[in-house]
LOBABA-314484 format. One record per residue (C-alpha): residue number from 1; residue in three letters; z, x, y. Coordinates in Angstrom, 2 decimals. Layout:
N
<rec roti="NUM" torlum="ALA" zz="Z" xx="X" yy="Y"/>
...
***
This chain:
177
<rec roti="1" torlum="UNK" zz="90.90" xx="99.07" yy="115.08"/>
<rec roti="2" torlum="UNK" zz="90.62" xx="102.49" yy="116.30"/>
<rec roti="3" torlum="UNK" zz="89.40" xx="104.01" yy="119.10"/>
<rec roti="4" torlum="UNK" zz="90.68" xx="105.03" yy="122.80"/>
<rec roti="5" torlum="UNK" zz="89.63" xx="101.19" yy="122.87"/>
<rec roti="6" torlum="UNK" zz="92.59" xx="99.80" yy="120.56"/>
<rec roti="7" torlum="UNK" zz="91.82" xx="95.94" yy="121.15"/>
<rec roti="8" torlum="UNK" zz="89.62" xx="94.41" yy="118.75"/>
<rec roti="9" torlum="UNK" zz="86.30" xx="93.13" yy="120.02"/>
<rec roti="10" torlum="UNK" zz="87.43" xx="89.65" yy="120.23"/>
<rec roti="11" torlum="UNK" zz="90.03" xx="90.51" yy="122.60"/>
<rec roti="12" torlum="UNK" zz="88.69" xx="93.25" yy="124.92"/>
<rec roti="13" torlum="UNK" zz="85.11" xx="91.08" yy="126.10"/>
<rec roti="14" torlum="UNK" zz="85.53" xx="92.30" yy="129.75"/>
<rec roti="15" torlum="UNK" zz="85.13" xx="96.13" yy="127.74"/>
<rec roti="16" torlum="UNK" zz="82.14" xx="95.31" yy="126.22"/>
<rec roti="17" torlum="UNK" zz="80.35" xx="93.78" yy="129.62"/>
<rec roti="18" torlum="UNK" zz="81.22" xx="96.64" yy="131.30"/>
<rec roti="19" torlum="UNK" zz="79.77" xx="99.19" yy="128.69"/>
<rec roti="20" torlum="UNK" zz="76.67" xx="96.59" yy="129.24"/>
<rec roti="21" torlum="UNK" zz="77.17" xx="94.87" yy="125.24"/>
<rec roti="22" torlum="UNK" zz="74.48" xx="92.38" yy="124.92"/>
<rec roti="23" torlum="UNK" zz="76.53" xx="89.16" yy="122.83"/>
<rec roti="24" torlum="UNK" zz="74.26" xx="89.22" yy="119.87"/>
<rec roti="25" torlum="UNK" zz="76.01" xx="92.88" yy="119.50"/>
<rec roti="26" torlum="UNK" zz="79.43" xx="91.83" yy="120.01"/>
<rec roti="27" torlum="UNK" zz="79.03" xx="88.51" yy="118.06"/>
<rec roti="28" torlum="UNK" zz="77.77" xx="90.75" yy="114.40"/>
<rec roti="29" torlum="UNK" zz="80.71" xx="93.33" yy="115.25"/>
<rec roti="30" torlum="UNK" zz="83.44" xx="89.98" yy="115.04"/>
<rec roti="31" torlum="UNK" zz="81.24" xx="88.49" yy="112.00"/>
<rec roti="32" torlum="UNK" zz="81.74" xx="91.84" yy="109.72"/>
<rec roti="33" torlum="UNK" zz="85.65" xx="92.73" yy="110.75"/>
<rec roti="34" torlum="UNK" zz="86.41" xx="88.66" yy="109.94"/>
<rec roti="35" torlum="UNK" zz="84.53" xx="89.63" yy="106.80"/>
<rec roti="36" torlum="UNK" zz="85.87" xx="92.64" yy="106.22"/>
<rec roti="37" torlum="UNK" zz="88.88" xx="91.41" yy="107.28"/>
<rec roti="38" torlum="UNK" zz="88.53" xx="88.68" yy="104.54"/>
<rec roti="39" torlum="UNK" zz="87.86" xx="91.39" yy="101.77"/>
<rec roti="40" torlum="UNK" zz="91.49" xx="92.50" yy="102.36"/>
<rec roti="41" torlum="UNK" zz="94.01" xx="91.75" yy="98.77"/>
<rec roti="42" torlum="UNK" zz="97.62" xx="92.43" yy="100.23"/>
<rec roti="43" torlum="UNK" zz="97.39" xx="94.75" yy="102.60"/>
<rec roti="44" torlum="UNK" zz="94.92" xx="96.73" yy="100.11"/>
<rec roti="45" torlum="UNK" zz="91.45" xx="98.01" yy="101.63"/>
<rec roti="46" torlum="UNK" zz="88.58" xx="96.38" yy="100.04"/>
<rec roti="47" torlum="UNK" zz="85.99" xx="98.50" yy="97.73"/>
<rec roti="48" torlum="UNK" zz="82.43" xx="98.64" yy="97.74"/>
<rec roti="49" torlum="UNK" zz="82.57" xx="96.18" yy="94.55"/>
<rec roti="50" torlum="UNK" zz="84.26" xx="93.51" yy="96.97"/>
<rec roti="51" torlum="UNK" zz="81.30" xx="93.59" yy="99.46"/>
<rec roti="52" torlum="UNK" zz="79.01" xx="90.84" yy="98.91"/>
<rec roti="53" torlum="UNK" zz="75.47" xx="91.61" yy="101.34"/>
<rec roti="54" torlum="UNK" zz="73.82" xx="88.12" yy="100.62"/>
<rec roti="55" torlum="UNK" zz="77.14" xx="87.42" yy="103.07"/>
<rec roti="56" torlum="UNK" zz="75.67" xx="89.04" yy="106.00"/>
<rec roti="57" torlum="UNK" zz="72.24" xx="88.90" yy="105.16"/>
<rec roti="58" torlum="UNK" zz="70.85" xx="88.30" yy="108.83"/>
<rec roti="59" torlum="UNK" zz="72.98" xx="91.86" yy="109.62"/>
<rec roti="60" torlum="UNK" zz="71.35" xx="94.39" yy="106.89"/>
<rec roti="61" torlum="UNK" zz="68.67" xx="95.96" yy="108.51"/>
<rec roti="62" torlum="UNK" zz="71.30" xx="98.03" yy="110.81"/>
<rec roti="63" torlum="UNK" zz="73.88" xx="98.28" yy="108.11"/>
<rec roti="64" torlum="UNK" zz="75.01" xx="101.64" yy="106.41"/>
<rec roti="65" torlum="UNK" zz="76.99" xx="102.67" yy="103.73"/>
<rec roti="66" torlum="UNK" zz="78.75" xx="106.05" yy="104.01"/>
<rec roti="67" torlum="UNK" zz="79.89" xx="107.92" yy="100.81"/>
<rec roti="68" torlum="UNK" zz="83.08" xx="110.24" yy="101.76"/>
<rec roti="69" torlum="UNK" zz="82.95" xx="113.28" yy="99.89"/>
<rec roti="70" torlum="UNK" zz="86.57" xx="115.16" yy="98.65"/>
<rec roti="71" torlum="UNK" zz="87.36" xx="119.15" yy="99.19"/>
<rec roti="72" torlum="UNK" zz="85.76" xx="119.76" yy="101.75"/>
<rec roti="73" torlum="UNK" zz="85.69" xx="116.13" yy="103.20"/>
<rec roti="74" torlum="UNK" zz="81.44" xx="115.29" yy="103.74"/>
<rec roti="75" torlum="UNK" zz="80.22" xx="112.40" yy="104.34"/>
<rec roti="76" torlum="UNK" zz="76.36" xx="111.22" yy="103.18"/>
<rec roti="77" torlum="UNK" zz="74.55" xx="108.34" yy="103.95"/>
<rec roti="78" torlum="UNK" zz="73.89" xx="106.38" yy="100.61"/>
<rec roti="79" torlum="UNK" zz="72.16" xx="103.35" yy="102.13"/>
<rec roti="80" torlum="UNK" zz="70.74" xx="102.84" yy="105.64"/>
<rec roti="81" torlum="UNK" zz="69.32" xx="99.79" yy="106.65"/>
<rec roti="82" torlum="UNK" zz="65.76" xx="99.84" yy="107.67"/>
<rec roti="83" torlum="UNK" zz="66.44" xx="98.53" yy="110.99"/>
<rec roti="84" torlum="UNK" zz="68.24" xx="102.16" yy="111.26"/>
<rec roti="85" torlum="UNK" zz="64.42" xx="103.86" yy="110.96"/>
<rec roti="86" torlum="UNK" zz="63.37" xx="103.12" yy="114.32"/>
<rec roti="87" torlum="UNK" zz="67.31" xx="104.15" yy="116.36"/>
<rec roti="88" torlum="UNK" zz="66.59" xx="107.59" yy="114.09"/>
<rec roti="89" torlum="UNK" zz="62.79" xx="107.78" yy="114.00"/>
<rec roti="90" torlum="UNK" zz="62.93" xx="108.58" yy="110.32"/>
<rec roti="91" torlum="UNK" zz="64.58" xx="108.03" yy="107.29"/>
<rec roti="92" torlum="UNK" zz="68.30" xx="108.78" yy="106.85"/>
<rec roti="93" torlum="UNK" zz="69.32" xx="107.79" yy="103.42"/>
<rec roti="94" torlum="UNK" zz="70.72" xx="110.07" yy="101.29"/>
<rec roti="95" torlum="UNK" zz="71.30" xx="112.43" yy="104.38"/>
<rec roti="96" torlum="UNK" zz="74.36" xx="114.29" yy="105.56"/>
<rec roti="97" torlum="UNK" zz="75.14" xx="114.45" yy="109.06"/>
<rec roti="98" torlum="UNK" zz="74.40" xx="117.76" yy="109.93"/>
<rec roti="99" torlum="UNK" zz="71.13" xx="116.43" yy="108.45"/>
<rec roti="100" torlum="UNK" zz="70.99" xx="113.65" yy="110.65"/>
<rec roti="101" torlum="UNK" zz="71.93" xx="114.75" yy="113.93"/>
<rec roti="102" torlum="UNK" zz="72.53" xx="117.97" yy="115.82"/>
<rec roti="103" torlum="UNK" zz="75.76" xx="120.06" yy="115.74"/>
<rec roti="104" torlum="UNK" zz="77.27" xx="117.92" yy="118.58"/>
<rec roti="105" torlum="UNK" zz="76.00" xx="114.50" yy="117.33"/>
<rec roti="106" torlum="UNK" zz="77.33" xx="115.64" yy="114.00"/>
<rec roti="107" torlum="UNK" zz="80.84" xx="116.95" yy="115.23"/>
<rec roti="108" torlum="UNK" zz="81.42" xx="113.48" yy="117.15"/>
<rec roti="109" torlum="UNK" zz="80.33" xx="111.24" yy="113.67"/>
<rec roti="110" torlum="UNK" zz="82.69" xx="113.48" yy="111.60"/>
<rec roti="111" torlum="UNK" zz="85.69" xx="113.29" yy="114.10"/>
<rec roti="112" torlum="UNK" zz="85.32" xx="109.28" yy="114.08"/>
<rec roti="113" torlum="UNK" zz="84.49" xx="109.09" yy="110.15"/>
<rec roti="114" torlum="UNK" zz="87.84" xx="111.11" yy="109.55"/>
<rec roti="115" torlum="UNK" zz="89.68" xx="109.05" yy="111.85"/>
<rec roti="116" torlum="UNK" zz="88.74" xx="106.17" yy="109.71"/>
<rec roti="117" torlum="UNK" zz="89.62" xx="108.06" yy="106.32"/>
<rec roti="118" torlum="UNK" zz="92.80" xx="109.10" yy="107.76"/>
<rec roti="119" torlum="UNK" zz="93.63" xx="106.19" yy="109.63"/>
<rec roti="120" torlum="UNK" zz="92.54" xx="103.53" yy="106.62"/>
<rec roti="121" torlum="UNK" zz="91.29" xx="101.34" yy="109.58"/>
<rec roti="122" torlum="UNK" zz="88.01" xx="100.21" yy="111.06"/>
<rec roti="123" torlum="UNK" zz="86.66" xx="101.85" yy="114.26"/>
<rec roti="124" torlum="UNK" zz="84.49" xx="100.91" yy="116.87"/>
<rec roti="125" torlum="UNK" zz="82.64" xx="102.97" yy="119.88"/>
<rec roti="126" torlum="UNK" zz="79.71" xx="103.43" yy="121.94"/>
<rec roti="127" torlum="UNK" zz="77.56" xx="106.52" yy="120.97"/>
<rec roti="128" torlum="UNK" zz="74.38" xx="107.36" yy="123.22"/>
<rec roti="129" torlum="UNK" zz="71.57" xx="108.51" yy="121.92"/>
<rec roti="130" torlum="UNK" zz="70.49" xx="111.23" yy="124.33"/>
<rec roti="131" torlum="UNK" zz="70.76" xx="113.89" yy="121.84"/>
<rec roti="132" torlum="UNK" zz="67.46" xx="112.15" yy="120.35"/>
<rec roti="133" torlum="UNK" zz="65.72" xx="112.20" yy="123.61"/>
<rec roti="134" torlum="UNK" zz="66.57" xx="108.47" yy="124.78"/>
<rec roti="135" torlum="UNK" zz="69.34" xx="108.80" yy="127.21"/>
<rec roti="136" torlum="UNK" zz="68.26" xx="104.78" yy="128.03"/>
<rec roti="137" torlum="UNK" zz="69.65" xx="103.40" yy="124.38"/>
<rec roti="138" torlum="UNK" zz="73.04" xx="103.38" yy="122.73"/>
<rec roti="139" torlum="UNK" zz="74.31" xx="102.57" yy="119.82"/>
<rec roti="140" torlum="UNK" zz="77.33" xx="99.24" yy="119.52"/>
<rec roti="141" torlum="UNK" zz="78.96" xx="100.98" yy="116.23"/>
<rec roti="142" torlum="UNK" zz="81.81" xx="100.08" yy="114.17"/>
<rec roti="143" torlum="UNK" zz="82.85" xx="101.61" yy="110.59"/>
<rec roti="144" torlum="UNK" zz="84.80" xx="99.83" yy="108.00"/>
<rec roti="145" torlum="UNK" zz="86.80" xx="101.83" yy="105.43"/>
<rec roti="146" torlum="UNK" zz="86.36" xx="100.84" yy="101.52"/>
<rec roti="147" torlum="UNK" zz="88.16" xx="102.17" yy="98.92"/>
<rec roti="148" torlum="UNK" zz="87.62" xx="101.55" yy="95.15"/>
<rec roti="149" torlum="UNK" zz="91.53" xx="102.06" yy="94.48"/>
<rec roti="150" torlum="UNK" zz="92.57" xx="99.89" yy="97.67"/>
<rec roti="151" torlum="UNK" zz="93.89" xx="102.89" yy="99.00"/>
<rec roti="152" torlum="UNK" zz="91.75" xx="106.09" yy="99.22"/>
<rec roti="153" torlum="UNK" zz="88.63" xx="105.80" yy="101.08"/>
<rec roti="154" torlum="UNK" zz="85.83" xx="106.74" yy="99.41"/>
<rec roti="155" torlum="UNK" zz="83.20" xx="105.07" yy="101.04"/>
<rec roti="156" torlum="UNK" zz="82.62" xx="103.49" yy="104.78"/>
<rec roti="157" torlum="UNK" zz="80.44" xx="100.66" yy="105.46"/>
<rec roti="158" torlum="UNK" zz="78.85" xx="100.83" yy="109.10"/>
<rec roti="159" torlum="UNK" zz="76.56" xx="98.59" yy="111.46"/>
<rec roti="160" torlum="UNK" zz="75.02" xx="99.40" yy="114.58"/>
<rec roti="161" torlum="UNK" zz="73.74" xx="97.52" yy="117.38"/>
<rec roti="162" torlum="UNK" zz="71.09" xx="98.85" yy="119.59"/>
<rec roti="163" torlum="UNK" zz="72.14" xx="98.37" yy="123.21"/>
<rec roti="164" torlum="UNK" zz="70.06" xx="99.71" yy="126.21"/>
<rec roti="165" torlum="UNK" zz="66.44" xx="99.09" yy="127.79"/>
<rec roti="166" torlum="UNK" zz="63.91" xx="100.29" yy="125.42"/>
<rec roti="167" torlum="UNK" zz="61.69" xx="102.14" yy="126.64"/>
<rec roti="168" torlum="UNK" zz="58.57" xx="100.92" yy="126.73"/>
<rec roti="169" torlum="UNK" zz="60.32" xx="98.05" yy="129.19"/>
<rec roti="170" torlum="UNK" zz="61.80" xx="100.13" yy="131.47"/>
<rec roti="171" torlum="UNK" zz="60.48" xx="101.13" yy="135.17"/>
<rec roti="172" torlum="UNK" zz="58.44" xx="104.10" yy="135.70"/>
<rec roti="173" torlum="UNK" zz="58.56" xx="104.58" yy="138.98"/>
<rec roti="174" torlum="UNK" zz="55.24" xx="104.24" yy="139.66"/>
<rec roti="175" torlum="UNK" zz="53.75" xx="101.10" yy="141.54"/>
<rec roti="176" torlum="UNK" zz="50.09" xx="99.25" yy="142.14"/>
<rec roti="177" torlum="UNK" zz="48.62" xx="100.04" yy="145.62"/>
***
């Protein structure tokens, strides 16, 4: 896997307490790379066509699928999982990032999308989601390359895991008398 993180999730659980990873999170993350992982023909990156959803059912609502676009290199979302509608407070399908997000949100999801083009290798990170106005909640993400020739990605298959206090639990501040 990628990321300044190299260990994969199974191996680095003293990471993921620190960054405060609830185990539901963690567990899906191991569940889709052992799937993914599964997908693999000799050495050759699964494609889209390999991908079976009724396999990870109980995982869809937070699941994405990412085309990658060729000269210049774009990447739109052709399927996000309804779960995704409340992290982004609308709907993302069939958006672009610079749709999605703003300029710096956008600039960090293309720099880790690339790496996984370039890199032909899943990646996995911790994104906050303070440029939406929730500082409180992150996102547990991790991208899997596809690639309809085994070899060229063309597409990236995502899920997220909400991490953080939502907000209507958290403390205000203010007390009873």
């Amino acid at each position: 896997m990628n990321q300044s993180d190299s260990n994969t999730l199974s191996e680095s659980p003293k990471l993921l307490t620190q960054i405060g990873v609830q185990g539901s999170g963690a567990r899906a993350h191991e569940e889709l790379f052992a799937y993914w992982a599964s997908r693999r023909a000799s050495g050759r990156l699964p494609s889209r066509a390999g991908i079976h959803p009724e396999h990870f059912k109980r995982h869809l609502p937070t699941v994405s699928l990412i085309d990658v676009g060729r000269d210049p290199r774009a990447y739109r979302l052709r399927l996000a999982g309804t779960g995704l509608y409340s992290v982004y407070g609308r709907e993302i399908t069939g958006r672009s990032l610079e749709e999605i997000y703003n300029s710096t949100a956008a600039e960090y999801w293309r720099t880790e999308l690339d790496r996984v083009v370039e890199d032909r290798r899943p990646a996995v990170g911790v994104h906050n989601l303070a440029w939406r106005g929730a500082p409180h909640l992150s996102i547990l993400w991790i991208r899997f390359p596809l690639a309809s020739n085994g070899s060229d990605v063309d597409m990236i298959l995502g899920y997220d895991a909400l991490i953080g206090q939502a907000a209507e639990n958290s403390v205000s501040g203010i007390r009873a008398a």
